[in-house]
N, C-alpha and C positions, 0 to 999 in steps of 0.2 A: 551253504552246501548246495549241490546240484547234480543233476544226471549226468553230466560231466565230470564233475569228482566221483559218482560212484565210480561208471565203468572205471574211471583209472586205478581202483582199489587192485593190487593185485590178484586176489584168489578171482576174484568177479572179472576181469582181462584175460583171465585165462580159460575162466569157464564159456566166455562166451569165444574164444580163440577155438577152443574144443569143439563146443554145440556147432558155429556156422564158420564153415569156409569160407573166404575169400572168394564173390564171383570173381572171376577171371574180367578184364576190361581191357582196352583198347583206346586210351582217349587221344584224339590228333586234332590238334588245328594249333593254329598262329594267334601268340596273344596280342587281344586287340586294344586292353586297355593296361598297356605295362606302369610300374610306380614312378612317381617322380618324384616323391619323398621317400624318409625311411620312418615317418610313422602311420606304419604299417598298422599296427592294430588299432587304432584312432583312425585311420580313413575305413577299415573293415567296418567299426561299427557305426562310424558315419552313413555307410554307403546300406547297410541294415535299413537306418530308418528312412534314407530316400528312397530304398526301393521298396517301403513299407506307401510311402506318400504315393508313390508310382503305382504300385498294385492298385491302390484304393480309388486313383480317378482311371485307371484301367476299369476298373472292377464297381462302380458304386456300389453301396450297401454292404461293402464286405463289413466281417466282421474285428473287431479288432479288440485290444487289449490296453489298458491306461500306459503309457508310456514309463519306463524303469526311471528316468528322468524327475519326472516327476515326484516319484519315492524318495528320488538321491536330497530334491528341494526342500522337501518336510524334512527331512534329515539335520538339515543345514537350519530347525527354526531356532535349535537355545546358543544358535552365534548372531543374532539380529545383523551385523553389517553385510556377514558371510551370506544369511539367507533373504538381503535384500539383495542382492550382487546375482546368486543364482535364481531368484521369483524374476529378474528383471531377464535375463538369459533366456530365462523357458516361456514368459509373456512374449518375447520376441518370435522363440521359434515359433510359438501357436499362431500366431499375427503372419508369418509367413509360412506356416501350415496353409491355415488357411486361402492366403491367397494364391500358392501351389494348385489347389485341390480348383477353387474358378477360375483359373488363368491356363494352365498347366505352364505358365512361364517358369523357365529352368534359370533366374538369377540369381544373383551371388547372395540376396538374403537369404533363398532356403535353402544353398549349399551351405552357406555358413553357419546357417539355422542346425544343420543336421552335426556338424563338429560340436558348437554349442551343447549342444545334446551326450554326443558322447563323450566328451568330456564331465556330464554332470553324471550320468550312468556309472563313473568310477568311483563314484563319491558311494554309493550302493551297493555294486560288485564288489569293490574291494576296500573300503572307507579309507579311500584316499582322495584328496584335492589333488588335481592336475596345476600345476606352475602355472602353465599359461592357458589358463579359461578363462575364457571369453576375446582369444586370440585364434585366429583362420588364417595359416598358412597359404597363401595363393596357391601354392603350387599342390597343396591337397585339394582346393577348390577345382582347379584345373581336374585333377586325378577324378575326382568323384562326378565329373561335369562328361568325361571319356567314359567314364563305368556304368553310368545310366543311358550314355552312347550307345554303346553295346548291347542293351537288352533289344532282344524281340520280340514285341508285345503280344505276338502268335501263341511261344510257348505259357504264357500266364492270364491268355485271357478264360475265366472261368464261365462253364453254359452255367451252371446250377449253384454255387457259392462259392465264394473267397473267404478266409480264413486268417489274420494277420498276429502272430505271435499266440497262437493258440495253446493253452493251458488243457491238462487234460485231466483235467475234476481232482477228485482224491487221492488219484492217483500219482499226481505231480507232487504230491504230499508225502509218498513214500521216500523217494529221493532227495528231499528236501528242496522243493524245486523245480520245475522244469518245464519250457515252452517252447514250441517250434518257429519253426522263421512261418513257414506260409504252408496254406492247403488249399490247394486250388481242386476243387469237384474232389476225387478220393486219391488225389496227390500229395503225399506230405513232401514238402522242400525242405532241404538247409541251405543255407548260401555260403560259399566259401569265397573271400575276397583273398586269394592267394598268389602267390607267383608259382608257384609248381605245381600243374597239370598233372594230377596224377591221383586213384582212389584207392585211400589207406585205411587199412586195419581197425584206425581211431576212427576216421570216417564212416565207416560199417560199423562197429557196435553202437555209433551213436543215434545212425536210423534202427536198429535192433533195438534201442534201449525205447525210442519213439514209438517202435511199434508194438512193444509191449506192454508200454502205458496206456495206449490206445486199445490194445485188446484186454485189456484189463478193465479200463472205466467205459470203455464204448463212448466216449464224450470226448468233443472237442470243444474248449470254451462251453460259450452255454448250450451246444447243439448236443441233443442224445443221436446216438444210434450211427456215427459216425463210422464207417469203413472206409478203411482204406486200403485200396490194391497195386499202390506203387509207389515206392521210397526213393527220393532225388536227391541230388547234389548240385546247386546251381553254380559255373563256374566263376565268377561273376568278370573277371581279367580276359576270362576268354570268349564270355557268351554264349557257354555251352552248357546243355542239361541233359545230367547224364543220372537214368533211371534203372529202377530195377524193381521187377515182380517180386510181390512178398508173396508169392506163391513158394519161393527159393529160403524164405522163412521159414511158412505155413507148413512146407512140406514135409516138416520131421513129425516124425511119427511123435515123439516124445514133448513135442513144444507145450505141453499140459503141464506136464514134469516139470519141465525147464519155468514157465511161469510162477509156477508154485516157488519154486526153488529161487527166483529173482525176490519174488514178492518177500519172504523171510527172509533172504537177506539182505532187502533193504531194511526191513524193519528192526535187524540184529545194529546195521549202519546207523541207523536213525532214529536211538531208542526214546529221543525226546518227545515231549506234547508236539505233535501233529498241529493241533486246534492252532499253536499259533503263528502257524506258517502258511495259513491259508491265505492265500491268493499271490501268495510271492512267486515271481519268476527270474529264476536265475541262471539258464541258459539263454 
């Protein structure tokens, strides 16, 4: 489960439909990195952990979080063939992790590196084996090779910390789950690799849901005391980052209320042991 399953619960979509409106938005430009396949959510989370590698030799020192991958290969240890096939997948991608992060060379082993990846990540999300793992479409290599084209490393370079898949303490516990793409200084991002420009509904409760975890544990990963005063949408097809003051949160009188009232009903959602869900993330 996850903070993505809650808000979709109905009574809990409605109430946060009620509590915060829709800001009003405006997004325009030309997309720059359009698909060339139609696996669409396999390059999405491909393009996750490249611009996870991206932030980090942007950014050294950021902080970061063991990769979902990883979990998905322990997963795979009581099949021996199965979890020699994906240990040999994720030593790969590491192997050209790393040479990512001293070269910053953009070739086709860390694009391929980062498929590999999401392909093992479904083995975890949803305990399923993908058909073709440890298979890289060229033409999604191409697509994710345009989508790290796109970024400008202006909008993500951080003065004071980077933050990569950040967990937020205990409280990611209440929802069974849940971590953000990036924090650059007191910016929470999501990244949406999508074809349609446009900020929805689902999109808003889900920085809502982020920033009440956040004002709840005041922790990001292992940082106390974390604020944060502006809630993003990275577009990632178009290159555009489109932000909003959580002052337009903050500002209800009632948001004490409202916390209260998320807090039980996550826990009404989630009435299982807590303890042994710690440190999972499943956004």
């Amino acid at each position: 489960m996850s903070l993505t399953k809650f808000i979709a619960i109905p009574d809990v979509k409605e109430r946060l439909t009620a509590e915060f409106s829709l800001p009003a938005t405006s997004l325009k430009g030309p997309i720059l990195a359009p698909p060339i396949t139609k696996n669409y959510g396999l390059v999405g989370t491909a393009f996750d952990y490249m611009m996870r590698f991206y932030l980090e030799r942007l950014n050294p020192g950021c902080e970061k979080q063991p990769w979902v991958a990883e979990q998905s290969v322990e997963l795979t240890k009581p099949a021996p063939r199965l979890f020699k096939a994906t240990s040999k997948l994720l030593d790969f991608a590491k192997e050209s992790y790393r040479h990512y992060l001293e070269t910053g060379g953009l070739d086709d082993d860390i694009l391929s590196s980062t498929i590999f990846l999401a392909q093992l990540d479904v083995i975890y999300r949803a305990g399923i084996l993908d058909p073709d793992i440890g298979k890289a479409d060229p033409g999604d290599l191409k697509d994710l090779r345009n989508l790290i084209g796109a970024v400008d490393p202006n909008l993500f370079k951080a003065q004071r910390f980077c933050m990569l898949n950040p967990t937020f303490g205990e409280a990611s516990l209440l929802v069974g789950g849940a971590d953000a793409d990036i924090v650059i200084d007191a910016t929470l991002i999501d990244i949406k690799t999508t074809k349609k420009l446009g900020f929805t509904r689902e999109q808003f409760n889900q920085l809502v849901g982020y920033y009440v975890l956040n004002r709840i544990s005041g922790r990001m990963g292992s940082v106390a005391g974390v604020s944060i005063s502006k809630l993003g949408v990275y577009y990632s097809r178009y290159g555009l980052l489109h932000l909003i003051p959580v002052d337009f949160i903050e500002k209800k009188e009632d948001i004490k209320e409202f916390v209260s009232w998320f807090i039980d009903r996550a826990k009404s959602a989630y009435p299982e042991d807590r303890e042994t869900r710690q440190g999972e993330s499943a956004d």
